[in-house]
C-alpha positions in Angstrom: 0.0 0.0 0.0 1.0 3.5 -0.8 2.3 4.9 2.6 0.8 8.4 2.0 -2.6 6.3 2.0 -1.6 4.2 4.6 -1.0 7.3 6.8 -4.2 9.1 6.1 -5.6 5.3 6.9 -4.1 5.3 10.1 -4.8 8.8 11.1 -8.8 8.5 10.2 -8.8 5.1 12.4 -6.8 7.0 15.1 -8.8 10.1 14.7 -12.1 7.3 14.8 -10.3 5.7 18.1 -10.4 8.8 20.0 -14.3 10.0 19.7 -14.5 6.3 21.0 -12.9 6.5 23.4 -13.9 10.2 24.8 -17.7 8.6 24.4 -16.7 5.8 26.6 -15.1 7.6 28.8 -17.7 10.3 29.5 -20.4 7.0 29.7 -18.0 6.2 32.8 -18.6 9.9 34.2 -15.6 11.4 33.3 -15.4 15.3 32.4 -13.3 15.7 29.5 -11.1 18.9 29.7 -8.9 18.7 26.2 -8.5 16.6 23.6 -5.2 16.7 21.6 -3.0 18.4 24.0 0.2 19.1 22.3 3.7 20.1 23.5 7.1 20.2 22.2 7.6 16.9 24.1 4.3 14.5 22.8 0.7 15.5 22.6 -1.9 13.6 25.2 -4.9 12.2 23.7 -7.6 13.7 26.0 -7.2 15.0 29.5 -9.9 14.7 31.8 -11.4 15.1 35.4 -12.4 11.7 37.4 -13.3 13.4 40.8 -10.2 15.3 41.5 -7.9 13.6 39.7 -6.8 15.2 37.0 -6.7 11.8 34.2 -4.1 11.7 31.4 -5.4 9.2 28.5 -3.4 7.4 25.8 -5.9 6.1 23.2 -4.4 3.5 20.8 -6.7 2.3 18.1 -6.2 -0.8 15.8 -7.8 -3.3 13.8 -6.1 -6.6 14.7 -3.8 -7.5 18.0 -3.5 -5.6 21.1 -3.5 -1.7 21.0 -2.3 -1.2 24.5 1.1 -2.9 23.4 1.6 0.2 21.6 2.3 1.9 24.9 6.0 1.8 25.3 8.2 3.4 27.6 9.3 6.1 25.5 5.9 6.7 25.0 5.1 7.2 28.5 8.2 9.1 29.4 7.0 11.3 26.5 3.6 11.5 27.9 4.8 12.4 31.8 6.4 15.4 30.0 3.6 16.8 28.4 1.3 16.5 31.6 3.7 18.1 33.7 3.6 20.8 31.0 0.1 21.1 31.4 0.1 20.6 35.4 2.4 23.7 35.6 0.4 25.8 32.7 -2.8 25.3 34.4 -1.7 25.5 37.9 -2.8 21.9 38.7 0.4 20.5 40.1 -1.3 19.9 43.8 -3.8 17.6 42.0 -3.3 14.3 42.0 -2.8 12.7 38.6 -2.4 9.4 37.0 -2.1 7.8 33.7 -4.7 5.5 31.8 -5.0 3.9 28.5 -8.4 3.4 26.0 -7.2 0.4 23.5 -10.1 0.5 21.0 -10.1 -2.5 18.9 -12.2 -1.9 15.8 -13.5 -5.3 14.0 -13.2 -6.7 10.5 -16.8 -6.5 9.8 -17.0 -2.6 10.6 -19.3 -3.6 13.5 -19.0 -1.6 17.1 -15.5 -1.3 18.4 -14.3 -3.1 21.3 -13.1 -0.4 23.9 -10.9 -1.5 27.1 -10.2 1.1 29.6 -7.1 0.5 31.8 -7.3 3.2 35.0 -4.0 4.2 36.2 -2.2 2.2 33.8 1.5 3.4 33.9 3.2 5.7 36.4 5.1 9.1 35.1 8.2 8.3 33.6 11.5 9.9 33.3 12.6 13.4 33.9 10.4 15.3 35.8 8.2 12.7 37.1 5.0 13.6 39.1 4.7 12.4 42.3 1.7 11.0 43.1 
């Protein structure tokens, strides 16, 4: 496959991935706050308010295999920066935090996705880790 197609492929699945899982999230009572959150260091996928902890979400959509595997741990560290960026932007650094994942697993036949929410799924990484 052409790889300018098969980026535009992945981006509309990602792109499909993330209203996903923002519905499913919101279903659960969560207050989304922003979507897309980009920094020099990563962009976070949605950030949102369960209570008063302030909820950092990696959403990884796919059609086959486990999306969550997708997580790595540069991808977290990468992820720990950009919430601290926010944190300190927005004055939030006394909240507490943590880190979930929304694997959305879209199937062959176009039907429903299957969505699988993993609360506080990875602690902050790196430089300039959060403490809890």
């Amino acid at each position: 496959m052409n790889p300018v197609l098969r980026a535009l492929i992945g981006r509309l699945l990602g792109d499909r991935g993330e209203r996903a899982a923002v519905a499913h999230l919101k279903r659960r009572g969560m207050r989304i706050l922003r979507r897309n959150y980009r920094t020099k260091h990563g962009e976070v996928d949605a950030i949102a308010r369960d209570g008063d902890v302030v909820v950092f979400v990696e959403v990884k959509a796919r059609r086959r295999g486990d999306p969550a595997e997708a997580v790595t741990r540069e991808k977290q560290r990468r992820l720990t920066l950009a919430a601290l960026h926010f944190l300190k932007r927005h004055r939030l650094l006394e909240h507490r935090c943590r880190f979930d994942v929304v694997a959305v697993l879209w199937p062959a036949d176009d039907g429903p996705p299957i969505v699988e929410h993993y609360p506080d799924a990875f602690e902050a990484h790196g430089r300039g880790q959060m403490f809890r």
